[in-house]
C-alpha positions as CSV (number, residue, x, y, z in Angstrom):
1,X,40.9,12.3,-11.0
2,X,43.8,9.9,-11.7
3,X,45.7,10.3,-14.9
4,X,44.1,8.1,-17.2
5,X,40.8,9.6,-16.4
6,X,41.7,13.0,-18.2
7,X,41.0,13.1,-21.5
8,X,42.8,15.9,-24.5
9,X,40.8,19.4,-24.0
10,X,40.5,18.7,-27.7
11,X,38.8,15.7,-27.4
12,X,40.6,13.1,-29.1
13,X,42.2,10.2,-27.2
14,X,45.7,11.5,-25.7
15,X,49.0,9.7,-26.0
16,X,48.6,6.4,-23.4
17,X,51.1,7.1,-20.8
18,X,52.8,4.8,-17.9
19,X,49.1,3.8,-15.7
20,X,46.8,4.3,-18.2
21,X,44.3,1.7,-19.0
22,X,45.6,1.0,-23.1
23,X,43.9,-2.6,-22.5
24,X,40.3,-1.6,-21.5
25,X,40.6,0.8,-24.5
26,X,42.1,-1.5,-27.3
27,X,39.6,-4.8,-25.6
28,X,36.6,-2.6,-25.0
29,X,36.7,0.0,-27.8
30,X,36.4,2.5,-25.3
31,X,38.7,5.8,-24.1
32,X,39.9,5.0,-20.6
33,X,38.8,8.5,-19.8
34,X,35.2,7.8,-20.2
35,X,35.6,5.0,-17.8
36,X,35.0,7.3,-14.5
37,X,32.4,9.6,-15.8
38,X,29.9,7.0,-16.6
39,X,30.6,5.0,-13.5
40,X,30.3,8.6,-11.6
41,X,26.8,9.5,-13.9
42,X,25.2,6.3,-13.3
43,X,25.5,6.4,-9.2
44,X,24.4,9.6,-8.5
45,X,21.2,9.0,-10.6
46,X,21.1,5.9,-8.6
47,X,21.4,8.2,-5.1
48,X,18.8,10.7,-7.2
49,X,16.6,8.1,-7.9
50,X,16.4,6.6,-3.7
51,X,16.2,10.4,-2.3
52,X,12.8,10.6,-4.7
53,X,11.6,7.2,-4.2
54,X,12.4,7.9,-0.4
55,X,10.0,10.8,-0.3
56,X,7.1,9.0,-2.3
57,X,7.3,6.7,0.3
58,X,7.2,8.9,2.9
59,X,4.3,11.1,1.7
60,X,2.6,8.1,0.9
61,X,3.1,5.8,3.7
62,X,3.6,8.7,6.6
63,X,1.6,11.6,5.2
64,X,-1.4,10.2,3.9
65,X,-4.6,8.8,6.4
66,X,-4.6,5.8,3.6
67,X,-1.6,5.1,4.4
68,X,-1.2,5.5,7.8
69,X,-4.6,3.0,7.8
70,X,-2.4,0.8,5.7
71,X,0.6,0.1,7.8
72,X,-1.1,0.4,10.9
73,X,-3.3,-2.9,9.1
74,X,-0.5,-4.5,8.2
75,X,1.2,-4.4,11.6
76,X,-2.2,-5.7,13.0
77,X,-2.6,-8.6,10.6
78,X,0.5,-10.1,12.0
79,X,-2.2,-11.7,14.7
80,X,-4.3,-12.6,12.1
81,X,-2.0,-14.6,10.2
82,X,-1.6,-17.9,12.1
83,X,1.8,-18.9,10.3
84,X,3.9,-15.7,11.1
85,X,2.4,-16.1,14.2
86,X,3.0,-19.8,15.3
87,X,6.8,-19.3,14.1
88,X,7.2,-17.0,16.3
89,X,5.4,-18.5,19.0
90,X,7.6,-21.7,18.6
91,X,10.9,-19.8,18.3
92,X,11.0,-17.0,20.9
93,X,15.2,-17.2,20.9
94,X,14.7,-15.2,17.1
95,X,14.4,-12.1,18.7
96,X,18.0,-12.9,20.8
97,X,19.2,-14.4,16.8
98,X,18.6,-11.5,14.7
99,X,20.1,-9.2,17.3
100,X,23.4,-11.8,17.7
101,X,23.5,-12.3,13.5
102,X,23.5,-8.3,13.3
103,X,26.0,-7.9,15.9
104,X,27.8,-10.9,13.7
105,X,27.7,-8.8,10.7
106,X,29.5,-5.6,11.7
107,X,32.5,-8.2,12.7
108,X,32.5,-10.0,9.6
109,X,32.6,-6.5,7.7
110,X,35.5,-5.4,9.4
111,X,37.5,-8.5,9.6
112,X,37.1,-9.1,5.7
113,X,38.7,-5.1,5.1
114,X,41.5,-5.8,7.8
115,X,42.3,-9.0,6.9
116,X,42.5,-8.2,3.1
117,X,44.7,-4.9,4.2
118,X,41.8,-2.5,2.8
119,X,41.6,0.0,5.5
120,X,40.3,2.5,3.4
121,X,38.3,0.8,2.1
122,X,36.8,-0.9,5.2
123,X,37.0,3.0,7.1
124,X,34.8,4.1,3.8
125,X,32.4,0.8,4.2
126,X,32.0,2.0,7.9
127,X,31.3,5.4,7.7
128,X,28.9,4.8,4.7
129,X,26.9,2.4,7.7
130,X,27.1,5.1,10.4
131,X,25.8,7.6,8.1
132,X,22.9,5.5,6.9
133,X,22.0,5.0,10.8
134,X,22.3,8.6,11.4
135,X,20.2,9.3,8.8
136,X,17.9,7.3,9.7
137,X,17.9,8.4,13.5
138,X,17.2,11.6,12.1
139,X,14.3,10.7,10.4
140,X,13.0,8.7,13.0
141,X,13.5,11.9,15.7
142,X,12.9,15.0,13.2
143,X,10.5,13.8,10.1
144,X,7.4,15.6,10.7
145,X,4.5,13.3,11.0
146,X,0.5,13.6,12.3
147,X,0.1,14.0,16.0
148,X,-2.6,11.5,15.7
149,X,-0.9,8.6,13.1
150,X,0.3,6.9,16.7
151,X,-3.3,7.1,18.2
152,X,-5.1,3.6,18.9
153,X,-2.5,1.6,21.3
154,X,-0.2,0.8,18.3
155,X,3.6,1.2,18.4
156,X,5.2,4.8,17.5
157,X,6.1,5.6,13.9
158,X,9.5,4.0,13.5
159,X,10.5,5.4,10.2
160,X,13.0,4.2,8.8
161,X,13.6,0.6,9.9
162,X,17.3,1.1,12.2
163,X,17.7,-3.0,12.1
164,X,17.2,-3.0,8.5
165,X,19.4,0.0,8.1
166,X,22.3,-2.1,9.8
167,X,21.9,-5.7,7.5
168,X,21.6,-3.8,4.7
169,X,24.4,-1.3,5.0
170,X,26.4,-4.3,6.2
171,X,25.3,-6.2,3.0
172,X,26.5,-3.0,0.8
173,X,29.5,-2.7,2.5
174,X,30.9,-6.0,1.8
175,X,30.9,-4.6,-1.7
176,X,33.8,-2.1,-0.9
177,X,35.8,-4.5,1.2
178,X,35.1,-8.3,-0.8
179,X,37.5,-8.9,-4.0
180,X,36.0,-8.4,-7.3
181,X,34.9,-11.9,-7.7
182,X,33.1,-13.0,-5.3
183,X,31.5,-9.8,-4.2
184,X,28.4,-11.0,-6.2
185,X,28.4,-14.2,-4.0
186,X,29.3,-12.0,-0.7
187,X,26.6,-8.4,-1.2
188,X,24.2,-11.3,-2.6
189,X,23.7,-13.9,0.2
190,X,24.0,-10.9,2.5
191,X,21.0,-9.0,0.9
192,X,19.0,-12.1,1.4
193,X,20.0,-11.9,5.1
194,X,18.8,-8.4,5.2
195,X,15.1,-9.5,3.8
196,X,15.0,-11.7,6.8
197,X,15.9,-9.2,9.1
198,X,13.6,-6.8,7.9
199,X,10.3,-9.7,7.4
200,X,11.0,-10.2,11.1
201,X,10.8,-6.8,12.3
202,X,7.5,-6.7,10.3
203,X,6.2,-9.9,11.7
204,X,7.0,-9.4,15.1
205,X,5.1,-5.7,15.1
206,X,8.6,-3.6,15.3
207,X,8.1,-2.0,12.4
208,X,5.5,-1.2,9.7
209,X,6.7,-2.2,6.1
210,X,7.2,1.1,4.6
211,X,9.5,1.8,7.8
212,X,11.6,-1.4,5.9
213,X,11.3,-0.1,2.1
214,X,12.5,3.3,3.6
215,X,15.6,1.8,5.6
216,X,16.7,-0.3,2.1
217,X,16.4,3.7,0.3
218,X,18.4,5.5,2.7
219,X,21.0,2.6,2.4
220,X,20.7,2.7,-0.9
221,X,21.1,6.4,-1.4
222,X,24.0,6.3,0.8
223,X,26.3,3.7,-0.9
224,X,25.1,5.7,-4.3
225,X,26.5,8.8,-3.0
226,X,29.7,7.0,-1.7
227,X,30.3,5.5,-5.1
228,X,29.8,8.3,-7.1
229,X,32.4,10.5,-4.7
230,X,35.0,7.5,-5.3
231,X,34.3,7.6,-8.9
232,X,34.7,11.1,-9.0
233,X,37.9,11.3,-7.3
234,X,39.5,8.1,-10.0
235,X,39.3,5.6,-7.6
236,X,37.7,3.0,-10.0
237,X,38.4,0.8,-12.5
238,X,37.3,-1.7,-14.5
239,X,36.8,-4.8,-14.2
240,X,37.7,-8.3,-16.2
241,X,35.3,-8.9,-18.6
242,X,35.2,-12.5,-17.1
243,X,33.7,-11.2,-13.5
244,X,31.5,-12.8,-10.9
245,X,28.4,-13.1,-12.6
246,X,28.6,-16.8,-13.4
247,X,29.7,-17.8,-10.3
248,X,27.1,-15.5,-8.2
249,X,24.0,-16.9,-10.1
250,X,22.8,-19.2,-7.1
251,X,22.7,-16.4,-5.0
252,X,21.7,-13.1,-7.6
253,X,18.9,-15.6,-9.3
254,X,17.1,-16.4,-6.1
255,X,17.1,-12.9,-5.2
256,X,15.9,-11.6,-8.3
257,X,12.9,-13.9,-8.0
258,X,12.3,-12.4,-4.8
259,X,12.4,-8.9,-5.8
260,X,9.9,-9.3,-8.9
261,X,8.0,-12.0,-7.1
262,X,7.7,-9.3,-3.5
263,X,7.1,-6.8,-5.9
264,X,4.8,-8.3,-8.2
265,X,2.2,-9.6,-5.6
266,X,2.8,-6.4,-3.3
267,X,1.6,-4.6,-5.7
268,X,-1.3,-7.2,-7.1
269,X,-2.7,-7.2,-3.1
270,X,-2.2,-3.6,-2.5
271,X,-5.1,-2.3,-4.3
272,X,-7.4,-4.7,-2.1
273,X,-5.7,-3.4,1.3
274,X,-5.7,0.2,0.2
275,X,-9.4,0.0,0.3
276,X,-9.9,-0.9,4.1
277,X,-12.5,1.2,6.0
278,X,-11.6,4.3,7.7
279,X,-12.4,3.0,11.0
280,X,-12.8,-0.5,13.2
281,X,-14.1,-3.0,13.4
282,X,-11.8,-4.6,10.6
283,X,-12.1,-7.9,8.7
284,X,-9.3,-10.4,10.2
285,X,-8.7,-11.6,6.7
286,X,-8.1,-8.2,5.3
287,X,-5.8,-7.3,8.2
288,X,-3.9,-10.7,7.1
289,X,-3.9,-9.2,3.8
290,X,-2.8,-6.5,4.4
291,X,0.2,-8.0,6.5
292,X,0.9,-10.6,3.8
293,X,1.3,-7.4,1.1
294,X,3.2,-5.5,3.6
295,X,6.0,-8.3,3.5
296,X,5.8,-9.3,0.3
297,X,6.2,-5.1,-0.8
298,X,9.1,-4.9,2.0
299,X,10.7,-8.2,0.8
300,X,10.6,-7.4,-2.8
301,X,12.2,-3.7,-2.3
302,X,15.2,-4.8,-0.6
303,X,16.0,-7.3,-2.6
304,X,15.6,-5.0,-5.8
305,X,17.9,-2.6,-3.7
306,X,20.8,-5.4,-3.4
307,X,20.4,-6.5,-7.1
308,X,20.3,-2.2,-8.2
309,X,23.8,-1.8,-6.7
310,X,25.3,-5.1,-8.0
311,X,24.3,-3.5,-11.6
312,X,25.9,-0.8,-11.3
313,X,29.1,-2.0,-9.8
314,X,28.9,-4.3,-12.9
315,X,32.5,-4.5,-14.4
316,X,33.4,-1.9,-11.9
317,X,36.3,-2.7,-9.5
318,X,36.5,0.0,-6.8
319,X,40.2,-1.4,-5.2
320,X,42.4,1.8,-6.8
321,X,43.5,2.3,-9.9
322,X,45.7,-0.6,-12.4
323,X,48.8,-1.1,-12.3
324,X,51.3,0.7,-14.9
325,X,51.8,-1.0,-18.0
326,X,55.6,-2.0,-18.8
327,X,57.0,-4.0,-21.4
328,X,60.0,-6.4,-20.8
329,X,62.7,-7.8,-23.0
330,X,65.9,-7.5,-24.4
331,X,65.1,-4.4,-26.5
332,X,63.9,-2.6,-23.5
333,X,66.7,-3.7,-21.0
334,X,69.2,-2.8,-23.6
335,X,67.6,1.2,-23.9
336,X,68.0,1.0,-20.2
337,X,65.5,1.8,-17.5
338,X,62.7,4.1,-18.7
339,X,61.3,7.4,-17.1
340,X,58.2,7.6,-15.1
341,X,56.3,9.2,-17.9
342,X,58.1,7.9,-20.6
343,X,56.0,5.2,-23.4
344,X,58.1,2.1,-23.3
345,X,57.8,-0.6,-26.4
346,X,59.8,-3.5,-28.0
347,X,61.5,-1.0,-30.2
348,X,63.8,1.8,-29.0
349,X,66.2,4.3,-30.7
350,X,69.2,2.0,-30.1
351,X,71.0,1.7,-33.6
352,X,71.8,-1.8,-33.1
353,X,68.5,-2.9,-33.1
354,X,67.3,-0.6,-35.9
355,X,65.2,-2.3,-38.4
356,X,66.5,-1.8,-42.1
């Protein structure tokens, strides 16, 4: 931890020293050494929380014969529902488009850290991507799952989502590498840029829509863990109280209407879908349904992934720690230069300026 982060063995505040953070404790009421432990607490129960949501999901979705029935309607439905299906049909150059705008992403990512000089950062934002796709390749390879949950011509089990993976890790990453004020603008319009990516997938039978809510876990889980190791080790600190909330509204607002709307009707229409039969002939409309609640459930759970990481890099600026605190002025110049872990102040021990 970083010097400011270590608070008396006592517990009392400490004597502020050159680096320490006097100003978030005298604007904020709050020891600078608290700073770090609650940014560090609140992102591993953020990684806690994906890792169990993550295995809900996957009993659930993977486990279960409801739903396996479920996802495996859901991927059928796409037929059913003419509008997914005419866009497609009219526009077969998305497929080439999501691959180039992924391809896109990983560039923009890295130019942003390089060109801003962060490249720790930017080797942190990468590796935090290639773990999330290793983890997910795992899963995909080495998750145990039914012999029979493949049966009946439909695609393998893709579990997790790797193109999801990829937007959304790239989304998250810009966190590490964008400034502090318009990462909000930045992780936001790219989160809503990973919804796409993952509602294509969906709708052009890739990938069943808990392989999507999975891919937006793992990423989550990931960056969590990555915070929490940064926070651990001081490299945070906070933010001004003035950040990028205003000026990332038109981008945060739409996607939190998209997270409770997704999430909201997902929900509503899942009960109906969960109670398909256990074997065909099927209903068209309840396979469109059921595709219809698989995006709006796979929509609405990536977009509350983007908007869970934005809170809790909320005041949080994760570009090192601040810069020393030194006074200036004719009092100061006249004591001479002061030591590296010496106090400095407008008043010194120089007779002449001795108040009487």
């Amino acid at each position: 931890m970083a010097s400011y982060d270590r608070p008396r063995a006592g517990g009392s505040p400490r004597p502020l020293g050159t680096g320490d953070t006097w100003w978030y404790a005298a604007v904020a009421g709050e020891a600078a050494g608290s700073f770090s432990t609650r940014v560090r607490t609140r992102t591993r129960r953020g990684c806690l929380g994906a890792v169990l949501l993550l295995t809900v999901v996957y009993a659930g979705l993977v486990l279960t014969a409801t739903g396996r029935r479920w996802g495996d309607a859901a991927i059928t439905g796409r037929r059913a529902d003419t509008a997914a299906a005419t866009v497609l049909r009219d526009h077969p150059s998305l497929a080439g488009l999501t691959t180039l705008s992924l391809v896109l992403g990983c560039v923009v990512l890295l130019a942003a850290g390089l060109i801003r000089k962060r490249y720790a950062l930017t080797g942190l934002a990468a590796g935090a991507v290639v773990t999330a796709l290793a983890l997910t390749g795992l899963l995909q390879r080495y998750a145990p799952r039914p012999r029979h949950a493949d049966a009946g011509g439909l695609m393998s089990s893709g579990f997790p989502s790797a193109q999801t993976t990829l937007a959304l890790g790239i989304a998250f990453g810009l966190a590490l590498v964008v400034p502090y004020r318009p990462r909000s603008v930045a992780v936001g319009a790219a989160t809503l840029w990973a919804v796409c990516v993952g509602a294509y997938t969906i709708a052009a039978g890739q990938h069943r829509p808990g392989d999507v809510i999975a891919a937006a876990l793992v990423v989550l889980a990931v960056f969590c863990g990555l915070l929490a190791v940064l926070a651990r080790k001081g490299k945070v600190r906070p933010g001004a109280r003035r950040g990028p909330t205003v000026p990332g509204l038109p981008v945060t607002v739409p996607l939190a209407l998209l997270a409770a709307g997704g999430l909201g009707v997902g929900l509503w229409l899942l009960g109906d879908t969960l109670a398909l039969p256990s074997a065909a002939p099927y209903d068209p409309a309840e396979l469109r349904l059921a595709h219809r609640c698989g995006q709006a459930l796979a929509a609405g759970v990536v977009a509350a992934a983007g908007l869970l990481l934005l809170g809790l890099l909320r005041r949080v600026d994760v570009e090192g720690a601040p810069t020393p605190y030194r006074l200036g002025g004719p009092f100061v110049e006249a004591a001479g230069a002061p030591g590296d872990g010496e106090l400095v102040g407008p008043f010194t021990e120089d007779l002449d300026h001795e108040i009487s």
